[in-house]
C-alpha positions in Angstrom: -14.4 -9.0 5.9 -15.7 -11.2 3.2 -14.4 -14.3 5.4 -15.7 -12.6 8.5 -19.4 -13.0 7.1 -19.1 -16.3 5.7 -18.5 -17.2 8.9 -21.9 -15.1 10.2 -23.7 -17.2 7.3 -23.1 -20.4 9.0 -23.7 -19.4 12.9 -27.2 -18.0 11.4 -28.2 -21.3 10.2 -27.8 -22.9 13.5 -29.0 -19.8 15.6 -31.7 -18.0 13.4 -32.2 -15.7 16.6 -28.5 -13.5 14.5 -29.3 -11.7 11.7 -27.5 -12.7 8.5 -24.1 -10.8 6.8 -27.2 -8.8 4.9 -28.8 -7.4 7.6 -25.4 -6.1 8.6 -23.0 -2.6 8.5 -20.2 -3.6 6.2 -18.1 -2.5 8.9 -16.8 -4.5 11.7 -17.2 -2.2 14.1 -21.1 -2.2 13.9 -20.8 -5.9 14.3 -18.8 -5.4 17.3 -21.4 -3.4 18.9 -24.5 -5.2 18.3 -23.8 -8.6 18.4 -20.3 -9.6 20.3 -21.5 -9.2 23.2 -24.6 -11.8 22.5 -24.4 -14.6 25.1 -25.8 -17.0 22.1 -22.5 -16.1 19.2 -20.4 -16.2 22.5 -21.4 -20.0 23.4 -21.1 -20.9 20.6 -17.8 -19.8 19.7 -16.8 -21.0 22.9 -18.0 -24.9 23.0 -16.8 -25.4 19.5 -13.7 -23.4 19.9 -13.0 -23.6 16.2 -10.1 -21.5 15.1 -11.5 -19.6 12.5 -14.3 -18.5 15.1 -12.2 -17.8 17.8 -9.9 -15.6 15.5 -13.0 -13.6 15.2 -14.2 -13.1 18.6 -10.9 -12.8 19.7 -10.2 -9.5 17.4 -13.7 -8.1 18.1 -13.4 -8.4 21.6 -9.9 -7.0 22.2 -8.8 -4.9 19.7 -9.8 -1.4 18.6 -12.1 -0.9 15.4 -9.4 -0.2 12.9 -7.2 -2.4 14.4 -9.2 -5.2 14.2 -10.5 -4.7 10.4 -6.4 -3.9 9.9 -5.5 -7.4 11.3 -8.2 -9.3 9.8 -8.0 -8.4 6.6 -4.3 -9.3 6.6 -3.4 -12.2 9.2 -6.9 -14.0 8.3 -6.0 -13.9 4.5 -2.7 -16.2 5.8 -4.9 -18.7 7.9 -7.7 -19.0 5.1 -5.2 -19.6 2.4 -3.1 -22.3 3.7 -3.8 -25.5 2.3 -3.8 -27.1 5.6 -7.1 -25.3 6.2 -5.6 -24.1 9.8 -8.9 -21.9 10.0 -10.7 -25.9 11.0 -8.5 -27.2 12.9 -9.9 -27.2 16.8 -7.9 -24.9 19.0 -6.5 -27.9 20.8 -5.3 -29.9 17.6 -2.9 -27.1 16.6 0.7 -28.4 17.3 3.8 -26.8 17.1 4.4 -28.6 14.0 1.1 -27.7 12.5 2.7 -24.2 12.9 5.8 -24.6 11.3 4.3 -26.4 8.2 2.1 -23.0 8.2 5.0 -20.9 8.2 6.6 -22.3 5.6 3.6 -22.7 3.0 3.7 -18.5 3.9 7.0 -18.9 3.0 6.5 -20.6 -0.2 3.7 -17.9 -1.3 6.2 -15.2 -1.1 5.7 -13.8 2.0 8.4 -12.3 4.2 9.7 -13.5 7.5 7.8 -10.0 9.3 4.6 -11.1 8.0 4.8 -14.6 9.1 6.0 -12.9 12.1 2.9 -10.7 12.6 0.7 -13.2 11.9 2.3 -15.9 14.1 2.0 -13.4 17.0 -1.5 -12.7 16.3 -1.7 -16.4 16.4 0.3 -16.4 19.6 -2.0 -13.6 21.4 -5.4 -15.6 20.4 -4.1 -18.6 22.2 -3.1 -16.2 25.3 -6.5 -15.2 25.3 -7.9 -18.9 25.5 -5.6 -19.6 27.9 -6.9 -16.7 30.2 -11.0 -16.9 29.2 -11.3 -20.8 29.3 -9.0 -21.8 31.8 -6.5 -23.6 29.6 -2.8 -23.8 29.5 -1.9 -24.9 26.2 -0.1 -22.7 23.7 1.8 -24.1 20.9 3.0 -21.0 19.5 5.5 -20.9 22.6 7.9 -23.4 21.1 7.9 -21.6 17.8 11.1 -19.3 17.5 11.1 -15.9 16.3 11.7 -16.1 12.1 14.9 -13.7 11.2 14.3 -10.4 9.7 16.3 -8.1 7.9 16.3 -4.7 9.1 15.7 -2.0 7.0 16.8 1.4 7.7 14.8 3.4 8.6 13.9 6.5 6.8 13.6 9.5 7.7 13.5 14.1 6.5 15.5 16.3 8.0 14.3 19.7 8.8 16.2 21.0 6.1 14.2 18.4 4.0 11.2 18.5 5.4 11.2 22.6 4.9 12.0 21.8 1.1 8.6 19.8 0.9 6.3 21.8 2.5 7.6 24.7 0.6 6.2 23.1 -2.7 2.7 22.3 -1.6 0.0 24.6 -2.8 -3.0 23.6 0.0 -3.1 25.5 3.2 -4.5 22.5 4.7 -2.0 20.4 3.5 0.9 22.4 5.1 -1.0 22.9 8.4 -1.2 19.0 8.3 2.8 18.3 7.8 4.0 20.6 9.9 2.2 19.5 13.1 3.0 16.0 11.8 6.4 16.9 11.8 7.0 18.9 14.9 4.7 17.2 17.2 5.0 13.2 16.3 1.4 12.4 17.1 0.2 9.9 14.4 -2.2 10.7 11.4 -5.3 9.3 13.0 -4.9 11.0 16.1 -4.1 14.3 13.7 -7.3 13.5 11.3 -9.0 13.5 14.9 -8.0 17.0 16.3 -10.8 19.1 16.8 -10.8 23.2 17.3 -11.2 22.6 21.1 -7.9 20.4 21.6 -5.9 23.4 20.8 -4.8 25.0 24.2 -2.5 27.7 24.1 1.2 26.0 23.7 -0.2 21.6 23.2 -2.5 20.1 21.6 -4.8 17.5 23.6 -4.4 14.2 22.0 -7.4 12.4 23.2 -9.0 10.2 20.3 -7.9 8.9 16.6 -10.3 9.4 13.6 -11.4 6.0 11.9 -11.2 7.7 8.1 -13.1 4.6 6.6 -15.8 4.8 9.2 -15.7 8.5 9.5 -15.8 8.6 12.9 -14.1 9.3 15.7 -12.5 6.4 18.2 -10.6 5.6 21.0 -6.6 6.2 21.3 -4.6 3.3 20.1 -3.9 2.5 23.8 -4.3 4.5 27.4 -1.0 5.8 27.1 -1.6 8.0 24.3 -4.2 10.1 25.9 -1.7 13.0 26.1 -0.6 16.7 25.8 1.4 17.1 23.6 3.6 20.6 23.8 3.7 22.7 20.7 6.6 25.2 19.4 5.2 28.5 19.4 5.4 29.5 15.7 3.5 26.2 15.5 0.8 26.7 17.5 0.7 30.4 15.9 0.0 29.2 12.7 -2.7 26.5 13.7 -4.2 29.5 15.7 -4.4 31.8 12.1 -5.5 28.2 10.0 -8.5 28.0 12.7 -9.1 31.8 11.9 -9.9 31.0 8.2 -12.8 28.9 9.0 -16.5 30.3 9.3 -17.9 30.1 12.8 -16.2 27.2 14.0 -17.3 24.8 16.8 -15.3 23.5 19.7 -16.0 20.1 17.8 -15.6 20.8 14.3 -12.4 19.0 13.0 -9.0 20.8 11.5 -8.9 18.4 8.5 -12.2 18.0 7.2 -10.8 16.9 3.5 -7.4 15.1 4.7 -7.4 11.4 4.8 -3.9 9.1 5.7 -4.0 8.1 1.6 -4.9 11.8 0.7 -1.7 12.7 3.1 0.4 9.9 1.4 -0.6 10.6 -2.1 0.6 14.1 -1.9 4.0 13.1 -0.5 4.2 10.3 -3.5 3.3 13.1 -6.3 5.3 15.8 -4.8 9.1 13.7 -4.1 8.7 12.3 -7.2 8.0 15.4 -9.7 10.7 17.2 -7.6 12.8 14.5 -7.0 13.0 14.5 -3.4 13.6 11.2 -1.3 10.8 9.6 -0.5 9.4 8.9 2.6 6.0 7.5 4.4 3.7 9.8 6.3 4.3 7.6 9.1 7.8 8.2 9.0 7.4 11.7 10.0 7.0 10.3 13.2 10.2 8.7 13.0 11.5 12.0 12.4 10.5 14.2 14.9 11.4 11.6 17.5 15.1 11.2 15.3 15.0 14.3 15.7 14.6 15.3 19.0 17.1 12.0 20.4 19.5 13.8 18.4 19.4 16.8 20.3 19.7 14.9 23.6 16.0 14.6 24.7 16.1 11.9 27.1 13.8 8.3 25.5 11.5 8.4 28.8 9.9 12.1 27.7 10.4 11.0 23.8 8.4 7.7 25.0 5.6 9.9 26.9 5.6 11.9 23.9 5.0 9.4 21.3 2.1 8.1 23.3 4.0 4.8 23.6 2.5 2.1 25.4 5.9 2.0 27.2 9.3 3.0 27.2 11.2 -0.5 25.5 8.8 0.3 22.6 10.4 3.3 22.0 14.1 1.8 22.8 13.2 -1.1 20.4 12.6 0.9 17.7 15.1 4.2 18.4 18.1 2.0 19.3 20.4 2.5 16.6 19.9 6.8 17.1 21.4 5.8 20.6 24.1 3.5 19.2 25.2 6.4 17.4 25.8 8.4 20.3 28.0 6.5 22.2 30.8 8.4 21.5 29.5 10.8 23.8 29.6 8.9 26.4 33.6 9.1 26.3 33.3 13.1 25.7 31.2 13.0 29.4 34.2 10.8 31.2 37.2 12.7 29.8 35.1 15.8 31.0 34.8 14.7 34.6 38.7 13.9 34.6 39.5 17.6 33.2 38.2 19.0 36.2 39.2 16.6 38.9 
């Protein structure tokens, strides 16, 4: 963010018509709304084409407001501390070698092949965009090859686990929190974001996230996950008696007024480690209802719609090995069919 107004400090001097960083919201979302779409910070971004502007514009423009903060805060950071100041370079005097060079100064600071990754894909996308707003075809980022990563397994709680956590939390909120979590996949934000009227009587209408930095609500992290999402019934029962505790609530009042994603995390932290339980993320609860329910022969297209995926090979990409394991079953399905010819 700091970067992101340093760079407002010097279009200000040469267009005194944009306010300065002080005038500002210290959130990049205000700055998206009042002054991205200015035809003045937009030319001038554009003749210059600097890559440390166009980073900008290009994550204001396209991405959501806590993806864009999310991004910029971590793939800027990599651009502004190269020594080969790759933030001033000209779009068009970025070469595939420049790149490489880049990558491995990453390297040599510690990072891991998955963040060079990321930030060489965020890289990749801005010069997609370029192409595609200023008529231009160039893209070095096409010759660079994917960097090796290591996969790490991914972690996940059973039920039988995840009953033995929820049984030693003390906040009703808390457990209401989980347990949807856990038997409905949506995603924290989108959770943080539910609201009395998106209860129906067996799913819950995912239809916005909740920015818990901003404190408000936003769009869905893409179109496909506007959804329903369809509840057990001793689920929705016992979001119907937590709704019940409140006093006089609103079809707009949210379910988690006091939960935030690092409140959430926190509590799973404390709790696996005073009881010694394994640990896991609150995202990976996620990973655990759709474990889960692949497990139990749910086919990945309804697993995909139900994860709000943006489409099916995400989910494929990142469920493979649950499908790997079942390929015994495959065999169990053939010798079947030759019982009963």
């Amino acid at each position: 963010m700091q970067f992101l107004y340093s760079n407002l400090y010097i279009i200000s001097r040469h267009f005194p018509n944009i306010p300065s960083p002080l005038s500002l919201s210290h959130s990049a979302k205000h700055f998206k709304i009042r002054y991205i779409n200015n035809p003045i910070f937009f030319n001038f971004s554009r003749n210059n084409r600097i890559c440390k502007y166009f980073f900008h514009v290009y994550l204001l423009t396209k991405s959501p407001t806590s993806t864009c903060l999310n991004l910029s805060l971590s793939t800027d950071i990599h651009i502004r501390s190269s020594v080969l100041s790759m933030k001033d370079l000209f779009i068009e005097d970025i070469t595939p070698t420049t790149i490489l060079s880049w990558q491995n100064e990453l390297k040599s600071m510690g990072k891991t092949n998955n963040t060079i990754n990321m930030s060489t894909e965020i890289l990749f996308s801005i010069y997609q965009y370029n192409c595609k707003m200023h008529n231009k075809q160039y893209n070095p980022v096409q010759a660079i090859e994917r960097l090796e990563v290591d996969k790490k397994e991914m972690q996940i709680w059973t039920l039988e686990e995840f009953n033995k956590f929820t049984a030693l939390l003390s906040s009703y909120e808390q457990v209401i929190a989980f347990r949807i979590l856990f038997f409905s996949g949506i995603r924290y934000g989108e959770l943080l974001g539910l609201t009395v009227q998106d209860i129906h009587d067996d799913y819950i209408d995912i239809n916005k996230s909740y920015d818990y930095r901003d404190k408000v609500h936003v769009k869905t992290k893409n179109k496909q996950s506007v959804r329903k999402v369809y509840i057990p019934k001793f689920i929705m029962e016992e979001i119907r008696d937590y709704i019940s505790t409140f006093f006089k609530p609103t079809p707009t009042l949210r379910l988690f007024q006091h939960s935030t994603n690092t409140w959430l995390q926190s509590q799973m932290k404390r709790t696996c480690i005073k009881h010694n339980l394994k640990h896991i993320r609150v995202h990976d609860l996620r990973h655990s209802h759709a474990s889960m329910l692949i497990n139990n022969g749910v086919d990945v297209y309804i697993v995909s719609k139900r994860l709000g995926h943006k489409n099916i090979l995400t989910t494929i990409n990142v469920y493979a090995h649950l499908y790997e394991e079942r390929e015994s079953e495959v065999l169990e399905v053939l010798d079947s069919l030759i019982d009963n010819v």
